[in-house]
C-alpha positions in Angstrom: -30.8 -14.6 15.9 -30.6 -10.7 14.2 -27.2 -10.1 16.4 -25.5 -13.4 15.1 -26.4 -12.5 11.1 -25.5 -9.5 11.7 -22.3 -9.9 13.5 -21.4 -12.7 10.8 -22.6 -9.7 7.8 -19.9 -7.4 9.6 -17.5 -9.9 9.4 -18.0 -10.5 5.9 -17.7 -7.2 5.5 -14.4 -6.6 7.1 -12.6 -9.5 5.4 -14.0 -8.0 1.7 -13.0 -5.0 2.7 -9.1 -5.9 3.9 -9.2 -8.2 0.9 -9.8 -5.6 -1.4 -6.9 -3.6 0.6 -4.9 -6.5 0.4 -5.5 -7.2 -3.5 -4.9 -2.9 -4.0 -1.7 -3.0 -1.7 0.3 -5.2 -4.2 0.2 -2.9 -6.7 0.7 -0.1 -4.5 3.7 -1.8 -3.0 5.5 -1.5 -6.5 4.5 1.9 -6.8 6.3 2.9 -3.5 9.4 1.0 -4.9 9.5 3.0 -7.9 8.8 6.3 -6.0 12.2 4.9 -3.6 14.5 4.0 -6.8 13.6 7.5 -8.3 14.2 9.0 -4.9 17.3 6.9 -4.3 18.8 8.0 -8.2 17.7 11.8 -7.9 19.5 11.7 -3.9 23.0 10.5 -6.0 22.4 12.7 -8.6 22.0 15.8 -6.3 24.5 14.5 -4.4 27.2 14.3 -7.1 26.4 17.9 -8.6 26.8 19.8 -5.0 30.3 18.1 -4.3 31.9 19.2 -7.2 
């Protein structure tokens, strides 16, 4: 009976713990796209300046 709680305690413990991932990752999912629009605007920028 101690190996099933605490099998079902490490599952609980996963699932907070990729919930809590999951919950952080949306926010850091609009971070990245900010970082790749800066990246993408500052790439055309350089871009334009080294042709001329």
């Amino acid at each position: 009976m101690r190996s099933l709680l605490y099998i079902v305690a490490v599952i609980l413990v996963i699932g907070w713990a990729i919930g809590t991932f999951a919950y952080a990752a949306g926010g850091l999912i609009h971070v990245l796209l900010v970082i790749a629009i800066i990246s993408l605007i500052l790439g055309f920028l350089r871009r334009d300046t080294t042709v001329v």
